[in-house]
C-alpha positions in Angstrom: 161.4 114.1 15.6 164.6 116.3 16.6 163.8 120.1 15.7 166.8 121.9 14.6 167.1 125.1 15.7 170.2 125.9 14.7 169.1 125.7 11.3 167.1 129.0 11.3 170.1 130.6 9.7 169.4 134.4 7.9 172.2 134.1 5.9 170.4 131.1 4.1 166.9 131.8 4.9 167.0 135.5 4.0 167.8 134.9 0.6 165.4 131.9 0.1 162.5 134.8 1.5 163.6 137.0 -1.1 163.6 134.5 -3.6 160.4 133.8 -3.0 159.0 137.4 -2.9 160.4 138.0 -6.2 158.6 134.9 -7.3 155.5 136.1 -6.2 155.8 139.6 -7.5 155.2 137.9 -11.0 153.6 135.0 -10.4 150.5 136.8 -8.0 148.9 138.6 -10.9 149.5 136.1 -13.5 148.2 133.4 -11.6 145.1 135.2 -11.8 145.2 135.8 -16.0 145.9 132.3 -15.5 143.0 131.4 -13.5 140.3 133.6 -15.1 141.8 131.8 -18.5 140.6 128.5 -17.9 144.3 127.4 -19.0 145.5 126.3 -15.3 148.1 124.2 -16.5 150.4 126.5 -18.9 152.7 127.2 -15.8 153.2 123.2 -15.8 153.9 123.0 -19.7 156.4 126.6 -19.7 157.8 125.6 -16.7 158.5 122.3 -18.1 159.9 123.2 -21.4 162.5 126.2 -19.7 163.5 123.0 -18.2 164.1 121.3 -21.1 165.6 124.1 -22.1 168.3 123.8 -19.4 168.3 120.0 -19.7 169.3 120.3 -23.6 171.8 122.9 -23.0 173.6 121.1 -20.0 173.6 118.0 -22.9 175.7 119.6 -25.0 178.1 120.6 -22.7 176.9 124.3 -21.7 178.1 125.1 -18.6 175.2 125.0 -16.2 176.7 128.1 -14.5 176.9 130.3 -17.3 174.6 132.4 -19.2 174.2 129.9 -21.6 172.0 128.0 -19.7 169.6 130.9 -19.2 169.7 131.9 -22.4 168.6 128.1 -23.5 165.9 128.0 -21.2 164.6 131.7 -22.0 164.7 130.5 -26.0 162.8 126.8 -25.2 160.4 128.7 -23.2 159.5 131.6 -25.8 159.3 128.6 -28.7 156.9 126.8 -26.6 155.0 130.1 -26.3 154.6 131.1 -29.5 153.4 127.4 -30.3 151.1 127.8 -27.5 149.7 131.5 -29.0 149.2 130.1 -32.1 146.9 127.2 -30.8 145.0 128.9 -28.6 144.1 131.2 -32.2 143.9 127.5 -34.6 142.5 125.4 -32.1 140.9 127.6 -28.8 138.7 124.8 -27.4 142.0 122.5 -27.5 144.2 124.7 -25.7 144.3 122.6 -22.5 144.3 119.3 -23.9 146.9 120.7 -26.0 148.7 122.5 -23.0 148.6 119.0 -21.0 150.3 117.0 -24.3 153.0 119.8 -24.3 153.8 119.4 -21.0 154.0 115.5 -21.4 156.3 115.7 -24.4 159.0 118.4 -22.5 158.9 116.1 -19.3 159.1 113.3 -21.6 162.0 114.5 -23.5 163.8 115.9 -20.2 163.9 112.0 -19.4 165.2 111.0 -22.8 168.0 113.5 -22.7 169.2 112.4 -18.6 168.5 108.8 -19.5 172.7 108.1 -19.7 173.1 110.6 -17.2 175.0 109.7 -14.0 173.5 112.2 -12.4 170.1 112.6 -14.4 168.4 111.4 -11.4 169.9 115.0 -9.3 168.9 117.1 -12.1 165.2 116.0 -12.5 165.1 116.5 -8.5 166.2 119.9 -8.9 164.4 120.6 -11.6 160.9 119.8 -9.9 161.4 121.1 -6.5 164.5 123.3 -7.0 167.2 124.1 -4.8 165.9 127.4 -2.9 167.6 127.5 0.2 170.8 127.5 -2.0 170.3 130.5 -3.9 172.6 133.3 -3.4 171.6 137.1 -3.2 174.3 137.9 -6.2 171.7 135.2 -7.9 168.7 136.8 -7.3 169.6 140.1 -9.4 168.9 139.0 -12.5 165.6 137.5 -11.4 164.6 140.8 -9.4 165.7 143.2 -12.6 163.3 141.2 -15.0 160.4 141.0 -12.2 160.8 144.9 -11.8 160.8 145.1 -16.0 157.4 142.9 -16.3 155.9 144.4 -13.3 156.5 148.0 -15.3 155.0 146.2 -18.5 152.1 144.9 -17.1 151.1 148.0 -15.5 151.9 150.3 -18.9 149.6 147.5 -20.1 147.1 148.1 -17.2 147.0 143.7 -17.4 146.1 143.7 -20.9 147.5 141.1 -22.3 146.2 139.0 -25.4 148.1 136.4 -27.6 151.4 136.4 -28.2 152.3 139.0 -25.9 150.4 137.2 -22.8 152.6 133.7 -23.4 155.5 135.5 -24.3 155.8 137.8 -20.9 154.6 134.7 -19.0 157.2 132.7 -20.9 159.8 135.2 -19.5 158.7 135.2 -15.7 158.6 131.5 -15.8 162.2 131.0 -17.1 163.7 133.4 -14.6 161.7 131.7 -11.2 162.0 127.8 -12.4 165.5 127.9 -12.1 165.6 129.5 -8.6 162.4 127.5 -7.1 161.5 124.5 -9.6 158.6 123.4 -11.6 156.4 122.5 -8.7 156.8 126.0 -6.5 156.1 127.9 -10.0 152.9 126.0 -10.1 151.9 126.7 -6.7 153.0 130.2 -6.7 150.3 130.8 -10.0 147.8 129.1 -8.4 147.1 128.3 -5.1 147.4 132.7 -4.3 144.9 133.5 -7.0 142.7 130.4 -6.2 142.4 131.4 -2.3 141.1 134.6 -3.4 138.8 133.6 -6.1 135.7 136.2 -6.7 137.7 139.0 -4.6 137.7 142.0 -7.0 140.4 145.0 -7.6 143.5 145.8 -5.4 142.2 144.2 -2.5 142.2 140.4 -4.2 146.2 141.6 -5.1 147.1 142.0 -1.6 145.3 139.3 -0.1 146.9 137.2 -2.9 150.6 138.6 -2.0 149.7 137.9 1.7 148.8 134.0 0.9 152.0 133.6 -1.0 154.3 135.7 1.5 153.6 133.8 4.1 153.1 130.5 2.6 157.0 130.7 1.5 158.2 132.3 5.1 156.6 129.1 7.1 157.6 126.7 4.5 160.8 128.3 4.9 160.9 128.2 8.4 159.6 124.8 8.8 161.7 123.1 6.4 164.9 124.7 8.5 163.2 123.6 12.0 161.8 119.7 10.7 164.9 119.1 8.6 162.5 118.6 5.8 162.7 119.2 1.9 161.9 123.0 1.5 160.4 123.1 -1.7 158.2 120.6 -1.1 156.8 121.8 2.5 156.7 125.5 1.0 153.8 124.1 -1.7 152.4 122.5 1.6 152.5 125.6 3.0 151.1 127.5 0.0 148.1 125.4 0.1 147.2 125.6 4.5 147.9 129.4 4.1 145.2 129.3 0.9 142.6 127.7 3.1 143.2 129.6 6.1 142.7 132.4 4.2 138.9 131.3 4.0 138.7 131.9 8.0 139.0 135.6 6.8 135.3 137.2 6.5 136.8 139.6 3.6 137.8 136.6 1.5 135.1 133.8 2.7 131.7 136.0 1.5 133.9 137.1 -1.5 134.1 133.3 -2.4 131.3 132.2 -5.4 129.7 129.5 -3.7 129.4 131.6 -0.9 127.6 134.1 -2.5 125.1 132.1 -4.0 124.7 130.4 -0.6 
């Protein structure tokens, strides 16, 4: 295999990093709501529906570049939160059944509306594993202003967040990072952070969480660039090595459960 080095390029990488940190900014403590929740798969399901969001809006003719789009995707993604927040009070011992047929039916329907699309096929690529090293820094504003506004939130809130207002905030962060990093990289970015530092408590599981991510995304990054490889794809590779190298560290490995009952 050829390495490209030519392709480390800041002016496309540096963007992709911040697009990632902004990501994570979100995505780190939520992930662990997520996590402590039981409801692992809700990321999938919003994710999925924003989606559908931007798949409907782009099928009646919105322009994908305007804020059309965004405002589709934000509205799919609150509906299919409040539908969410009110089975999870109708139905609680459902919720990730229900979760998992939600998901289905958006990823489902995304398929419907591409099926006589040309380039369907393009869009469901992007979609999943997003078009990161593409994004722009003029792109990333709008992102980074609503991270800053739900980081503010969530700590007036001090993290407490029930119902509604839990799926509608997490509604929000998901509709503003699917369209810069796709379905699958929102999924890891919840996850594999908050599951490498499982029974860590307090600030310390937060930075240790941040660290997982930040440098998952910077040697995805960098290795996508070097192998010529899809970067959306190797950073969720990435996501998961850093997660379990993260057990080497004595600070996370006796924090671990099963370790402590060892």
């Amino acid at each position: 295999m050829t390495l490209n080095w030519s392709g480390l390029d800041l002016a496309i990488l540096g963007p992709a990093c911040a697009a990632g940190l902004i990501v994570l900014s979100t995505h780190v403590p939520l992930g662990k709501q997520v996590l402590s929740r039981g409801i692992i798969f809700i990321d999938l399901a919003i994710a999925q529906i924003a989606g559908l969001g931007v798949i409907l809006a782009q099928f009646l003719g919105v322009d994908e570049a305007s804020w059309g789009v965004q405002v589709a995707a934000a509205i799919a993604a609150l509906a299919g939160a409040g539908l969410l927040a009110w089975t999870d009070r109708r139905w609680p011992e459902y919720q990730e059944p229900l979760i998992g047929t939600l998901f289905a039916l958006a990823a489902t329907g995304g398929l419907l509306l591409l099926a006589n699309n040309p380039q369907g096929g393009e869009h469901l690529k992007d979609l999943l594993v997003g078009q990161i090293l593409w994004v722009s820094y003029g792109q990333l504003v709008p992102a980074l202003l609503l991270s800053v506004a739900l980081l503010a939130f969530m700590g007036w809130r001090r993290g407490e967040l029930h119902g509604l207002l839990f799926y509608g905030l997490f509604a929000l962060a998901i509709t503003s990072s699917v369209q810069l990093v796709g379905v699958y990289l929102v999924f890891a970015s919840l996850i594999i952070p908050a599951l490498a530092t499982a029974g860590m408590q307090g600030r310390g599981r937060l930075v240790a969480a941040y660290v997982v991510g930040a440098l998952g995304y910077a040697s995805g990054l960098v290795l996508s660039a070097v192998l010529d490889l899809p970067s959306g794809a190797l950073i969720v590779w990435m996501l998961a090595a850093c997660g379990l190298l993260a057990q080497l560290v004595p600070a996370v490995r006796r924090s671990h459960p099963a370790h402590r009952g060892a």
